[in-house]
N, C-alpha and C positions, 0 to 999 in steps of 0.2 A: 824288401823293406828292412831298414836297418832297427834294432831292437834296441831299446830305453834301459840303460839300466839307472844312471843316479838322476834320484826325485829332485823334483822342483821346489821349488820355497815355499809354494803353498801347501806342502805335504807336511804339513807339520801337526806331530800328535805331542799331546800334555801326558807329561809321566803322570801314570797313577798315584794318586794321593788321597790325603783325607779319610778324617772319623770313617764316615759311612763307607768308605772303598775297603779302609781297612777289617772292619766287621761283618763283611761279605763276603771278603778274602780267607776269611778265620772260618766264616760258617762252612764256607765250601768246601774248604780244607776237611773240617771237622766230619762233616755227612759223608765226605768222598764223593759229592756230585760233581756231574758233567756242567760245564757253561762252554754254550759254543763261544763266548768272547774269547775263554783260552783256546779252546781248542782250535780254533779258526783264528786266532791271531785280530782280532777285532780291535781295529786303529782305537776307537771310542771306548775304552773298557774304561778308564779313568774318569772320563764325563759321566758315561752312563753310572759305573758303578759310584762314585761319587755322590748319584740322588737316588742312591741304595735301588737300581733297576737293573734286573739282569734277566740275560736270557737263556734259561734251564735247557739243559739238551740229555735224554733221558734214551732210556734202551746203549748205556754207554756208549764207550767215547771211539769204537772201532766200526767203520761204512765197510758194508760189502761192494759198495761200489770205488770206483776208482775217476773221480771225475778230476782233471788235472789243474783246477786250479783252486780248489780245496784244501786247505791243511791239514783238515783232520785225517787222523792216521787210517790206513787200509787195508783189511786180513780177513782175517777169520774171529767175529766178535765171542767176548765172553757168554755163561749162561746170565740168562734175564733175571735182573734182580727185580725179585715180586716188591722188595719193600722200597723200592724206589721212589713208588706215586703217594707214599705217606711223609719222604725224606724230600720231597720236592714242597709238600703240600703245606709241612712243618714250618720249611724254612720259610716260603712264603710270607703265613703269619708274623714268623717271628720279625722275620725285616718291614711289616706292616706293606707291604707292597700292594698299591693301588692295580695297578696292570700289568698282569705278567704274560709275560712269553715262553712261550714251551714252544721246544721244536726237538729233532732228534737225529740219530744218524740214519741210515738206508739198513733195512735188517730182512734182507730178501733169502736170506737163509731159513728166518720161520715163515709158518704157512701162513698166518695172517699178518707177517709183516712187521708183528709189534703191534696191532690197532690194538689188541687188547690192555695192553701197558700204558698208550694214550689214555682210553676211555675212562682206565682208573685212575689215572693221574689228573685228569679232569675232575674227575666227580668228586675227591677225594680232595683236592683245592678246593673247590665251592663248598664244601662241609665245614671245612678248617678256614674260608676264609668267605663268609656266604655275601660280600659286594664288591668281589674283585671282579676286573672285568679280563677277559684271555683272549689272547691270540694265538693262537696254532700253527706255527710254519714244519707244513706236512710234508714228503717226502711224495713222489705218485704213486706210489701205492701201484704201479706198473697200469693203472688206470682200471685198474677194481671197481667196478662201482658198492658191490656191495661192502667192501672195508673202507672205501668214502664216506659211504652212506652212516659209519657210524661215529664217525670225527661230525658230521651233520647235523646227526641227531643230539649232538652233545650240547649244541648250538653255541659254540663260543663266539662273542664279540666280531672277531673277525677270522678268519682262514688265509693262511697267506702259501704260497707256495712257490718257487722264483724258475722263471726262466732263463734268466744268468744271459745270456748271451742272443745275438740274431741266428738265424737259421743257417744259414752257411758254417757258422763256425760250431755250430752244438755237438757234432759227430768229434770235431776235436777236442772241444771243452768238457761236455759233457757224453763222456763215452756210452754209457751205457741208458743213456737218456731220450727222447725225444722230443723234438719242439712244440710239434703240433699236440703229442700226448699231454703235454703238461700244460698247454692252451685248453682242451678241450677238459680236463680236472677243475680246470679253475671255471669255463662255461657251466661244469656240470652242476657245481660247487651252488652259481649262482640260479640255475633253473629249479635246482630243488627248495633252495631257501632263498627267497630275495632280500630276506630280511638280515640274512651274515653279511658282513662286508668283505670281498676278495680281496685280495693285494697281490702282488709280484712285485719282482725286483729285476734290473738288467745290469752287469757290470760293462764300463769300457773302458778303452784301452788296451782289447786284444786282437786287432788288426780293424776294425768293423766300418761301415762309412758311415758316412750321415745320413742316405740314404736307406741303409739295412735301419739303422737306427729308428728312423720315422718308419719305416714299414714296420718293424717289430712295436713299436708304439700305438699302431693304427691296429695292429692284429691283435695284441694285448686290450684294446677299448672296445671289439668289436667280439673279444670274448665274454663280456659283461665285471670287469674287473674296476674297481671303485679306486682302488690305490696305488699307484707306480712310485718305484724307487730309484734311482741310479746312481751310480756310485764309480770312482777309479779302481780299477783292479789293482791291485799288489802281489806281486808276486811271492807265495809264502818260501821259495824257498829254489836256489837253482833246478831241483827236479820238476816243478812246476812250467804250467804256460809260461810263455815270457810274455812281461810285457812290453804293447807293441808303441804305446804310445801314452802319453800325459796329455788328459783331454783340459784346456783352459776352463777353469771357475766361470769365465763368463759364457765357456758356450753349456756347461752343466745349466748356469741362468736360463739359455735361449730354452735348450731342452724344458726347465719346468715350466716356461710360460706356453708353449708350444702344448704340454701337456693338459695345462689347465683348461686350454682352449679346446682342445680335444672334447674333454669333460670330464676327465677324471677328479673325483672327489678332493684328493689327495695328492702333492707330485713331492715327493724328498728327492733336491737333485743337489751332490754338489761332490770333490774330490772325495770327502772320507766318510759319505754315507755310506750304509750297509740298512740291510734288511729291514732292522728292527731298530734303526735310528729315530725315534721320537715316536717309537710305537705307542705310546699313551693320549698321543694327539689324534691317535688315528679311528678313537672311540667314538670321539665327542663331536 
């Protein structure tokens, strides 16, 4: 299969601008927080950060994991900044942010993972901002239930955790990952509290068919997950996956009505969606 390199017309992102992008850009500066929109190269930083909405990524900005189609960088991370879930919880307030998104890197170097730097970063937003409503895009927690069990108990809005890719290709995408383990977090997610809403996310455009596609859709509805997302891959960077293919806007369409009909609550389908693309619709 011959590999894509230049994007198609419809790939088209809006340079960052505006009031509100720019005093976001200053706060983040200023705290030294992590946002996976940088770290991750997120097409939508402009739009999002523009209606002052951004996505916190906490336990710093180095994954012990090495998934290859990730941007954020890969080592050996810093020590945990204790004051991080009051520098998250701050800035929050200060940019009045309705619904935020916390997510983080992979931190399988400590013994619980980091769940504890979550738990206070939560709790710790709802003090400083007590009607914000949150989304959690977790890491699997290597499929713990007990360090689950306390992202659960925290009971944010929604739990989102992404499966990135169909089954055949997760061993290459996501190295150190599993498809079914991270199916079976999200069922778990939903047997304990019915009342959180699950989400996941699928990237294509890294060889996949239509077929794995709709199997991965059917297997994702049949883990009890309320919200699907999918998006074009982009490749962060020659080291990276390549991408295999530019999937057309109209079949992103076919996908989310195909979705709908399934019965997912929710379907975000189109080239430059990512994760947490209109995570605040995903409350209401």
């Amino acid at each position: 299969m011959n590999l894509i390199q230049k994007k198609p017309a419809w790939i088209k992102v809006k340079l960052p601008m505006g009031k509100n992008y720019n005093e976001l850009q200053k706060l983040v500066s200023l705290h030294k927080l992590n946002t996976i929109c940088q770290s991750g190269s997120c097409p939508n930083i402009g739009e999002c950060w523009g209606k002052g909405v951004a996505t916190f990524m906490i336990l710093g900005n180095i994954c012990t994991r090495s998934c290859r189609f990730c941007g954020v960088k890969t080592g050996l991370p810093e020590k945990v900044d204790w004051k991080e879930p009051e520098k998250v919880a701050k800035s929050i307030q200060i940019l009045k942010i309705k619904h935020a998104v916390i997510t983080s890197v992979n931190r399988d170097d400590l013994k619980d993972m980091g769940v504890s730097i979550w738990v206070k970063t939560i709790k710790r937003t709802r003090v400083l901002n007590p009607s914000v409503t949150i989304e959690t895009l977790i890491p699997d927690f290597k499929g713990e239930k007990k360090i689950i069990d306390q992202i659960i108990n925290m009971k944010p809005e929604v739990i989102s955790h992404n499966l990135e890719t169909v089954y055949r290709l997760t061993k290459k995408v996501r190295i150190q990952a599993k498809y079914n383990r991270s199916l079976e977090v999200l069922q778990y997610i939903k047997e304990i509290n019915k009342n959180i809403r699950t989400k996941t996310g699928i990237m294509l455009g890294l060889g996949e068919t239509k077929k794995e596609i709709l199997e991965t859709m059917r297997d994702i509805k049949s883990s009890k997950v309320d919200i699907l997302t999918l998006g074009q891959y982009l490749q962060p960077s020659l080291k990276h996956f390549p991408v295999y293919s530019f999937v057309l806007p109209e079949q992103f369409q076919e996908y989310k009505e195909i979705g709908l009909k399934m019965g997912f609550k929710y379907v975000e389908s189109g080239p430059l969606v990512r994760s947490s693309y209109h995570a605040e619709k995903h409350v209401q």
